[in-house]
LUMROKOL-774007 format. One record per residue (C-alpha): residue number from 0; residue in three letters; z, x, y. Coordinates in steps of 0.25 Angstrom, whole numbers, plus 5000, padded with zeros to 4 digits. Layout:
N
<site><resi>NUM</resi><resn>ALA</resn><w>Z</w><u>X</u><v>Y</v></site>
...
END
This chain:
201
<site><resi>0</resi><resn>UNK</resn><w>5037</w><u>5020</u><v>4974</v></site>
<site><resi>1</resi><resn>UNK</resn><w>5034</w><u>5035</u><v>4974</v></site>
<site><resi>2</resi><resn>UNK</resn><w>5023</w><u>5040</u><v>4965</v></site>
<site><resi>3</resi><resn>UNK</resn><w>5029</w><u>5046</u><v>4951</v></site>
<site><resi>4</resi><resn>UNK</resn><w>5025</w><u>5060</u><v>4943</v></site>
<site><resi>5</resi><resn>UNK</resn><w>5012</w><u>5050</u><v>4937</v></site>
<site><resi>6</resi><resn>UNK</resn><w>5008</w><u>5049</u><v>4952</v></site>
<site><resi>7</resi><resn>UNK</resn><w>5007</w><u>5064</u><v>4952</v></site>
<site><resi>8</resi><resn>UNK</resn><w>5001</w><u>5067</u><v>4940</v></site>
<site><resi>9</resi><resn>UNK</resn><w>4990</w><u>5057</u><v>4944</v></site>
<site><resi>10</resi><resn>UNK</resn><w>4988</w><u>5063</u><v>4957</v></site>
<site><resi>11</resi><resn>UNK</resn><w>4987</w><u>5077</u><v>4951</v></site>
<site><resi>12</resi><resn>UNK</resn><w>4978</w><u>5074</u><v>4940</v></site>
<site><resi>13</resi><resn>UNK</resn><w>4969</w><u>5065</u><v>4950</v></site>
<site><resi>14</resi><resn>UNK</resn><w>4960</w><u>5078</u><v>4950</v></site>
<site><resi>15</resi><resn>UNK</resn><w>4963</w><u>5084</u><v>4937</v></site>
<site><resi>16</resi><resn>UNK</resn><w>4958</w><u>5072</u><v>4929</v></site>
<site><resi>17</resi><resn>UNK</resn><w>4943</w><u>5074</u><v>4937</v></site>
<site><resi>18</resi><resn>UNK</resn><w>4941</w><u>5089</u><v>4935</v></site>
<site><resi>19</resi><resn>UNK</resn><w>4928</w><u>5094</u><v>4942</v></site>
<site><resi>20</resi><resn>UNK</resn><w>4926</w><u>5080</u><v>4947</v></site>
<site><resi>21</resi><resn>UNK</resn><w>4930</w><u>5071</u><v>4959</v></site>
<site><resi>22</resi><resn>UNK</resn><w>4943</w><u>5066</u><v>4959</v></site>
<site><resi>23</resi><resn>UNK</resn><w>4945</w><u>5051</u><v>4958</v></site>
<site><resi>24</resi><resn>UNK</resn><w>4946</w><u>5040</u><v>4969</v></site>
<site><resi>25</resi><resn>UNK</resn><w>4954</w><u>5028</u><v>4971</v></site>
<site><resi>26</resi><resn>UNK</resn><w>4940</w><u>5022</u><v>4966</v></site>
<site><resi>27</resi><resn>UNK</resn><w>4936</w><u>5032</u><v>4953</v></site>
<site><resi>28</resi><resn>UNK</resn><w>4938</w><u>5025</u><v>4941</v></site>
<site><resi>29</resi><resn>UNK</resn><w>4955</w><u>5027</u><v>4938</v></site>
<site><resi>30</resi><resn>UNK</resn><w>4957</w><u>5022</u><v>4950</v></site>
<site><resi>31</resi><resn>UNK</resn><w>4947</w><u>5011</u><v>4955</v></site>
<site><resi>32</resi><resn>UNK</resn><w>4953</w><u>4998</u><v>4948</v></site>
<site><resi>33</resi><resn>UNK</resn><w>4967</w><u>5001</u><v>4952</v></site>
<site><resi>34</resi><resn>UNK</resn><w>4961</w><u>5004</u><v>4967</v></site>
<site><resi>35</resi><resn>UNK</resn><w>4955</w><u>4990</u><v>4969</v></site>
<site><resi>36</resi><resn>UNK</resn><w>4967</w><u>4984</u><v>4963</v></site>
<site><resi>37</resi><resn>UNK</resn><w>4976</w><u>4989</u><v>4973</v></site>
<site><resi>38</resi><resn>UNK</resn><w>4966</w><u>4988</u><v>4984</v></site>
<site><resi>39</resi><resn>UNK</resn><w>4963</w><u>4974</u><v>4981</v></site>
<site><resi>40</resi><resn>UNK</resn><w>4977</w><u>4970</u><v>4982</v></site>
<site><resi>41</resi><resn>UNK</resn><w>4978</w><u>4975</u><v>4994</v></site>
<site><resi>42</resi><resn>UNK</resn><w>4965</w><u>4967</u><v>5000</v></site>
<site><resi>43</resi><resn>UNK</resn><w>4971</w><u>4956</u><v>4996</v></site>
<site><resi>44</resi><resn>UNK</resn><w>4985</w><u>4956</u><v>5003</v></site>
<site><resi>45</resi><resn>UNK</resn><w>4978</w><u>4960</u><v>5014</v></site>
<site><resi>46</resi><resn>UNK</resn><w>4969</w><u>4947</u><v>5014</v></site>
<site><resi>47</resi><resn>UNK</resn><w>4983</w><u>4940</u><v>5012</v></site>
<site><resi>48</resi><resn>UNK</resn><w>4989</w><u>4947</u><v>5025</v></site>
<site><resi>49</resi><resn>UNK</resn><w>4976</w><u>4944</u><v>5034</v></site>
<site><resi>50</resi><resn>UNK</resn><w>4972</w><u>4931</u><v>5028</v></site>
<site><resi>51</resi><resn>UNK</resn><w>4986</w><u>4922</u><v>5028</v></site>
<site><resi>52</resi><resn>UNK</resn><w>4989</w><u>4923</u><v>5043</v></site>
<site><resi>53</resi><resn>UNK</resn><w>4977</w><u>4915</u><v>5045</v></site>
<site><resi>54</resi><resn>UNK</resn><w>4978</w><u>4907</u><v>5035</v></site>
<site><resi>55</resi><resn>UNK</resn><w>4995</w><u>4903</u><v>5039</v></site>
<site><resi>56</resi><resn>UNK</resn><w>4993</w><u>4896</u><v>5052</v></site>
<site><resi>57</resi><resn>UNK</resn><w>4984</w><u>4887</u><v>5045</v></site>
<site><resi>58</resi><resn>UNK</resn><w>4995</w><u>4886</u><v>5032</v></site>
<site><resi>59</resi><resn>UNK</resn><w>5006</w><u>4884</u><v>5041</v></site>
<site><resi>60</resi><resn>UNK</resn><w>5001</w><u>4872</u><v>5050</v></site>
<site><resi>61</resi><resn>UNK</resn><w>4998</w><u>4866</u><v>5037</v></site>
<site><resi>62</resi><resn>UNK</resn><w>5010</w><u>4866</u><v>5030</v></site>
<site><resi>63</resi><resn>UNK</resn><w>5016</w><u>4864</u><v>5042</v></site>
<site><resi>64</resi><resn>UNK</resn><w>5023</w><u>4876</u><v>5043</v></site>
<site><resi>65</resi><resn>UNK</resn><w>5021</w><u>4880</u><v>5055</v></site>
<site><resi>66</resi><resn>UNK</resn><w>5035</w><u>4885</u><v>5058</v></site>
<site><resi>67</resi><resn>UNK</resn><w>5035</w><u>4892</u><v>5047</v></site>
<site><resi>68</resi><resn>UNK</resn><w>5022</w><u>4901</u><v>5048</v></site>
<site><resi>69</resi><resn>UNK</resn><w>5032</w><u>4915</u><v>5051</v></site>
<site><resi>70</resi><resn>UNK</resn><w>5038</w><u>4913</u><v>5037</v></site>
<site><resi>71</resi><resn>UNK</resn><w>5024</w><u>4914</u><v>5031</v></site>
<site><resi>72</resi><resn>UNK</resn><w>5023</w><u>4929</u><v>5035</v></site>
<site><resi>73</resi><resn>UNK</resn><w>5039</w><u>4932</u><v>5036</v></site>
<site><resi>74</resi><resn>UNK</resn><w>5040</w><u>4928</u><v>5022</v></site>
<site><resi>75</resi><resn>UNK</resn><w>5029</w><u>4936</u><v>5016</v></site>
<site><resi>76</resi><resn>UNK</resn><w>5032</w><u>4950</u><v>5024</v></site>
<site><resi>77</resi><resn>UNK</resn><w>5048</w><u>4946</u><v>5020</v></site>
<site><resi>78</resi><resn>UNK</resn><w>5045</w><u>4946</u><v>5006</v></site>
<site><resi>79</resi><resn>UNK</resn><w>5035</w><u>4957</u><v>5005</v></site>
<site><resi>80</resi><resn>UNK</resn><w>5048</w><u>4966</u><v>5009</v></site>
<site><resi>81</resi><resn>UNK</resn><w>5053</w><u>4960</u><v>4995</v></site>
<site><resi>82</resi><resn>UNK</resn><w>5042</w><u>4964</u><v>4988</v></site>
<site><resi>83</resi><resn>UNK</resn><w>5039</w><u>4977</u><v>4994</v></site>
<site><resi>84</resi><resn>UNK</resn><w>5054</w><u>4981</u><v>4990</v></site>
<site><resi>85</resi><resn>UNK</resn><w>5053</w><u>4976</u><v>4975</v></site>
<site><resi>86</resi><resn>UNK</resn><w>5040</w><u>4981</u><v>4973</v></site>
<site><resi>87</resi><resn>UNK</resn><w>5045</w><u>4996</u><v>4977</v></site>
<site><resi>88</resi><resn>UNK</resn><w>5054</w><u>4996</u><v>4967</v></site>
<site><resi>89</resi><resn>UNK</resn><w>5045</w><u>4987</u><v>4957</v></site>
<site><resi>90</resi><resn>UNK</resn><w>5036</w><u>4997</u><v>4956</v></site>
<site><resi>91</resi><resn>UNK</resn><w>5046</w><u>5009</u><v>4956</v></site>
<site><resi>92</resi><resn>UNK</resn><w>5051</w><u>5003</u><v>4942</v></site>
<site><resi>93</resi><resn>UNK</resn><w>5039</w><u>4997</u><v>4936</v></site>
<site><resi>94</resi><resn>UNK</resn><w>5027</w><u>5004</u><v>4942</v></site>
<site><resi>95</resi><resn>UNK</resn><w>5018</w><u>4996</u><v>4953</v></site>
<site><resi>96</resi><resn>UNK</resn><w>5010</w><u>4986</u><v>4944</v></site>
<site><resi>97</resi><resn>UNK</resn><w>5022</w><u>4976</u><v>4942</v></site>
<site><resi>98</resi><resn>UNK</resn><w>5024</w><u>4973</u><v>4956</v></site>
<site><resi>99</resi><resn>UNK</resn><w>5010</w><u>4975</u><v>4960</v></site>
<site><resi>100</resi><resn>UNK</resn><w>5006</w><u>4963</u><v>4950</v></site>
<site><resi>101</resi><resn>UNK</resn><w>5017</w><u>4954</u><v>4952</v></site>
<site><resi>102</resi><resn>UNK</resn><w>5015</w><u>4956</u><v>4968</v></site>
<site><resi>103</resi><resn>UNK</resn><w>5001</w><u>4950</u><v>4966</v></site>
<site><resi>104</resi><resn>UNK</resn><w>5005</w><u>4940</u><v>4960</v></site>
<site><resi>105</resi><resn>UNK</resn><w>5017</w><u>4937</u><v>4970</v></site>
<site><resi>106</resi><resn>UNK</resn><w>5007</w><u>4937</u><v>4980</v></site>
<site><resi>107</resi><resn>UNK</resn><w>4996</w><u>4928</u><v>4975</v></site>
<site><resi>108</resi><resn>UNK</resn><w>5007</w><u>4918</u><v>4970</v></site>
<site><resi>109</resi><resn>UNK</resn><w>5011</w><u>4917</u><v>4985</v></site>
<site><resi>110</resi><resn>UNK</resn><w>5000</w><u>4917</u><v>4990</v></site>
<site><resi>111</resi><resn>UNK</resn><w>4997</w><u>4904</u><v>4981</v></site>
<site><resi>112</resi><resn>UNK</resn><w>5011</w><u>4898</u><v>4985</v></site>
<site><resi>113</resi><resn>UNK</resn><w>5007</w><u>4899</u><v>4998</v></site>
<site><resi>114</resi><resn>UNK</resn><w>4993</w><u>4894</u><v>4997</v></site>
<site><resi>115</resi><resn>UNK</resn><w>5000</w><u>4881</u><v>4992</v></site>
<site><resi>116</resi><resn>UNK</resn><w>5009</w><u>4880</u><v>4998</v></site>
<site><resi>117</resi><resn>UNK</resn><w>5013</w><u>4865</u><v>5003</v></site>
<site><resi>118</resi><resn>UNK</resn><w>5024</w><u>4868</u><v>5013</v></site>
<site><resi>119</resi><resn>UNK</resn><w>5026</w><u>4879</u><v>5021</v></site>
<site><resi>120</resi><resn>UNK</resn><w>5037</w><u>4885</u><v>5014</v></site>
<site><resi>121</resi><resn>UNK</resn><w>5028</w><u>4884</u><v>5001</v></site>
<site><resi>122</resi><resn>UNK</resn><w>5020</w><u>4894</u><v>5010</v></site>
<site><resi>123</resi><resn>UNK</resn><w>5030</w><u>4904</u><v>5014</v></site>
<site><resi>124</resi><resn>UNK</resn><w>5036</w><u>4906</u><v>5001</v></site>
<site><resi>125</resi><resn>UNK</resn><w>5022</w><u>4911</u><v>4996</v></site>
<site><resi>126</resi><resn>UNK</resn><w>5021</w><u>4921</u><v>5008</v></site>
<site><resi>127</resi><resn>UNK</resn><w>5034</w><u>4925</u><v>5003</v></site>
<site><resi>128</resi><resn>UNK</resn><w>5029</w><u>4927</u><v>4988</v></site>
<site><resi>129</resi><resn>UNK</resn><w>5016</w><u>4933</u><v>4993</v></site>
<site><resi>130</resi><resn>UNK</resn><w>5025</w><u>4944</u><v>5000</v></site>
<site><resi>131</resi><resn>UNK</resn><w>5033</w><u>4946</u><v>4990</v></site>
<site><resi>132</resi><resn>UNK</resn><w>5019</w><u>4949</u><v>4980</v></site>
<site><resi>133</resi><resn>UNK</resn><w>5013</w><u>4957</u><v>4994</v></site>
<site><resi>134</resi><resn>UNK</resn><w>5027</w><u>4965</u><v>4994</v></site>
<site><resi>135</resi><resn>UNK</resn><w>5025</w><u>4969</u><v>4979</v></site>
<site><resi>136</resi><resn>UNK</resn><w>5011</w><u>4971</u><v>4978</v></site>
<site><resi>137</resi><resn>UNK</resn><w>5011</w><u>4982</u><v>4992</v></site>
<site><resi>138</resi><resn>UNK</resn><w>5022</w><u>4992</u><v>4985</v></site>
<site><resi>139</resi><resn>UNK</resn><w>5016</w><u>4991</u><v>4973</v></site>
<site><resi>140</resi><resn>UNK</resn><w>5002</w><u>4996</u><v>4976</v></site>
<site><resi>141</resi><resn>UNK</resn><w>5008</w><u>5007</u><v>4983</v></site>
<site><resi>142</resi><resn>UNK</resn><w>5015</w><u>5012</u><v>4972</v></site>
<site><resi>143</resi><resn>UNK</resn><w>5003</w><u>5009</u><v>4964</v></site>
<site><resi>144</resi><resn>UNK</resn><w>4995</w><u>5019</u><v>4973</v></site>
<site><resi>145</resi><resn>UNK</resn><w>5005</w><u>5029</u><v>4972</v></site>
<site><resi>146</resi><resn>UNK</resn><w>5007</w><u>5029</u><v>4957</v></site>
<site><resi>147</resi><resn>UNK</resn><w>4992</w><u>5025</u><v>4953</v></site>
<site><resi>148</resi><resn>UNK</resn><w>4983</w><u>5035</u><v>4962</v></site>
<site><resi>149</resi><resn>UNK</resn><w>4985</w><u>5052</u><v>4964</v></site>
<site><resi>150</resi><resn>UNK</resn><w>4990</w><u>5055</u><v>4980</v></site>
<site><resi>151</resi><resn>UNK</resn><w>4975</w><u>5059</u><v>4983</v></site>
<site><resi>152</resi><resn>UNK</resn><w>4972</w><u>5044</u><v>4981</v></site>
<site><resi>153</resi><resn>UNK</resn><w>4982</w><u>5036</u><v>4987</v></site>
<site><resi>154</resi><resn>UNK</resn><w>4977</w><u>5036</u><v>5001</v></site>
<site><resi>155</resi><resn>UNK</resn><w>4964</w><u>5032</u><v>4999</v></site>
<site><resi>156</resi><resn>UNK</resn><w>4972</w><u>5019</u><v>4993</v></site>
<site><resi>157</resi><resn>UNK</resn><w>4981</w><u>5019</u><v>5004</v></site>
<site><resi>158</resi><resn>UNK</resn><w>4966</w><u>5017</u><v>5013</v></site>
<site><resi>159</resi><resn>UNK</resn><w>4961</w><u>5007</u><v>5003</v></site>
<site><resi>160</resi><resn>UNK</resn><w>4975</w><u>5001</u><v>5005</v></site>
<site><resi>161</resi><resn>UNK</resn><w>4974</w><u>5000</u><v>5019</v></site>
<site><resi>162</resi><resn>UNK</resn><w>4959</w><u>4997</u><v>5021</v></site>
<site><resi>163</resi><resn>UNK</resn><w>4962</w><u>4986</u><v>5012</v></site>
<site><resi>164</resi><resn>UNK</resn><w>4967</w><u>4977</u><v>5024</v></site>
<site><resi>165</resi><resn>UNK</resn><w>4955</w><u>4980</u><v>5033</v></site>
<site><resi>166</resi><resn>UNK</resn><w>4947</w><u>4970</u><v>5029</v></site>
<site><resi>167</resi><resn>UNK</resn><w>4956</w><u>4958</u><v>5026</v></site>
<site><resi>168</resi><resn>UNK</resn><w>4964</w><u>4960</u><v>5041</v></site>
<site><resi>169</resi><resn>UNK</resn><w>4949</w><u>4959</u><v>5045</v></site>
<site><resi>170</resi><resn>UNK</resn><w>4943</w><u>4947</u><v>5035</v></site>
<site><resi>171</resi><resn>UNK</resn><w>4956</w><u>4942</u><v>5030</v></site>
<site><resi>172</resi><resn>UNK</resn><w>4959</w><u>4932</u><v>5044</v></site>
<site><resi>173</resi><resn>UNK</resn><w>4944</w><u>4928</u><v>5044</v></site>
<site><resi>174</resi><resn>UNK</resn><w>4944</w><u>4926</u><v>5029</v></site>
<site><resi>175</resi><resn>UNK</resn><w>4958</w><u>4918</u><v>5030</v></site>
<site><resi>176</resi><resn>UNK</resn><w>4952</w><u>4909</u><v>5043</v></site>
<site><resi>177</resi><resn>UNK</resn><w>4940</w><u>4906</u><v>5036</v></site>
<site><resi>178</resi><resn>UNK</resn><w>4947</w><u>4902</u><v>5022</v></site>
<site><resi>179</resi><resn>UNK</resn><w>4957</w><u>4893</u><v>5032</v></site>
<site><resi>180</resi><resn>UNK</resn><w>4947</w><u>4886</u><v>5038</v></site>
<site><resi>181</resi><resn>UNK</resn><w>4938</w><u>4884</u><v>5027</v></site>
<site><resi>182</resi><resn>UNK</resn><w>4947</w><u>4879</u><v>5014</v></site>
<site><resi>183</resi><resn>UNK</resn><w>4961</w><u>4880</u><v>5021</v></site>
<site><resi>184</resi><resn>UNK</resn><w>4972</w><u>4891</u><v>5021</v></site>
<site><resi>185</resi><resn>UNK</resn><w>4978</w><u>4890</u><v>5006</v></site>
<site><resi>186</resi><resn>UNK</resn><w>4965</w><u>4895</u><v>5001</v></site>
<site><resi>187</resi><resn>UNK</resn><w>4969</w><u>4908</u><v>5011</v></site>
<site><resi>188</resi><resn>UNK</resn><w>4981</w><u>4910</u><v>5000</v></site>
<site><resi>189</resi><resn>UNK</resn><w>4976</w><u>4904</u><v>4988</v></site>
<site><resi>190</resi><resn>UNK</resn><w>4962</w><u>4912</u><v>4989</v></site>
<site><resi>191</resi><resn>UNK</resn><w>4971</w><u>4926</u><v>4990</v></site>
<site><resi>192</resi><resn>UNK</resn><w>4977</w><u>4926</u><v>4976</v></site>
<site><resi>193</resi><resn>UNK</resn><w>4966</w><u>4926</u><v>4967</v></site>
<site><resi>194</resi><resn>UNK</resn><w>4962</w><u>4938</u><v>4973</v></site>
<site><resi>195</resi><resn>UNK</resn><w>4975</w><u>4944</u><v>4974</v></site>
<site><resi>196</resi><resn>UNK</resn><w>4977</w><u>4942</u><v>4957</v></site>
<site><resi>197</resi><resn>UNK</resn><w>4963</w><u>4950</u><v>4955</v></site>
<site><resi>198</resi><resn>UNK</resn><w>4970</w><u>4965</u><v>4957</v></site>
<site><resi>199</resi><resn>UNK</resn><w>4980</w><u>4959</u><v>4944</v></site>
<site><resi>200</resi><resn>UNK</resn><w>4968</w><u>4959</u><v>4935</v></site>
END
């Protein structure tokens, strides 16, 4: 998952290329759409994480699955371990793109078996795909980062990276309540995947 000799020539022609002007940011013109793809995948499995704990109590008290409300969490983090391993090397062998794409879609599609879901089981089985796709997609931006941007550049992903889960741990519970209350908690799942399908475009 290291970066290759084409990470290094990027990184060392990141300046060359720009003589007697600026050098480029994560925003300049090579670099701008693959920055908001990455980004926006990254907003949105933050909305994921923040916005299913409020809407679960409400998903599990009517499916009657109360006892089993634990296995909703367990099984996404337990999976996502998968995900993570098989996307490490994944990647390695084929480049990111490949488990980056079929990660999104993991995740969207378990995120629709969950949102309808008729039992509670139904439920936890689409945790479990969406962890699986959250696993997968995680590793493979990474490596995109290391692979896609010169060494000057990739902290300043890393921030966006980070910053990216600021808002939805703030608007993400709120938001959650609000679609709960209003037009039920599957919309909580089924409203996420459109948006999550957009950075494939």
């Amino acid at each position: 998952m290291t970066g290759d000799k084409g990470t290094a020539t990027a990184a060392g022609s990141d300046t060359a290329a720009f003589p007697g002007a600026a050098p480029p940011t994560v925003l300049s013109a090579p670099y701008r759409a693959l920055t908001l793809g990455v980004v926006s995948v990254v907003l949105l499995i933050a909305f994921e994480a923040t916005a299913i704990g409020t809407a679960m109590p409400a998903a599990a008290a009517e499916l009657d699955g109360v006892a089993m409300y634990a296995y909703a969490f367990s099984a996404f983090f337990t999976t996502s371990l998968l995900g993570i391993a098989v996307s490490g090397q994944w990647s390695d062998r084929r480049g990111p793109l490949p488990p980056l794409a079929t990660g999104i879609v993991a995740f969207a599609s378990g995120l629709v078996l969950a949102g309808t879901a008729a039992s509670m089981w139904v439920l936890v089985i689409g945790r479990a795909v969406q962890g699986v796709g959250g696993g997968l997609v995680i590793v493979a931006l990474y490596v995109t980062v290391g692979r896609a941007y010169p060494e000057r550049l990739r902290p300043t992903v890393m921030a966006a990276f980070a910053a990216s889960w600021v808002v939805p741990a703030v608007v993400g519970p709120l938001l959650a309540g609000t679609v709960t209350e209003q037009f039920g908690w599957r919309w909580v799942f089924l409203g996420i995947p459109l948006l999550v399908l957009l950075p494939l475009a």
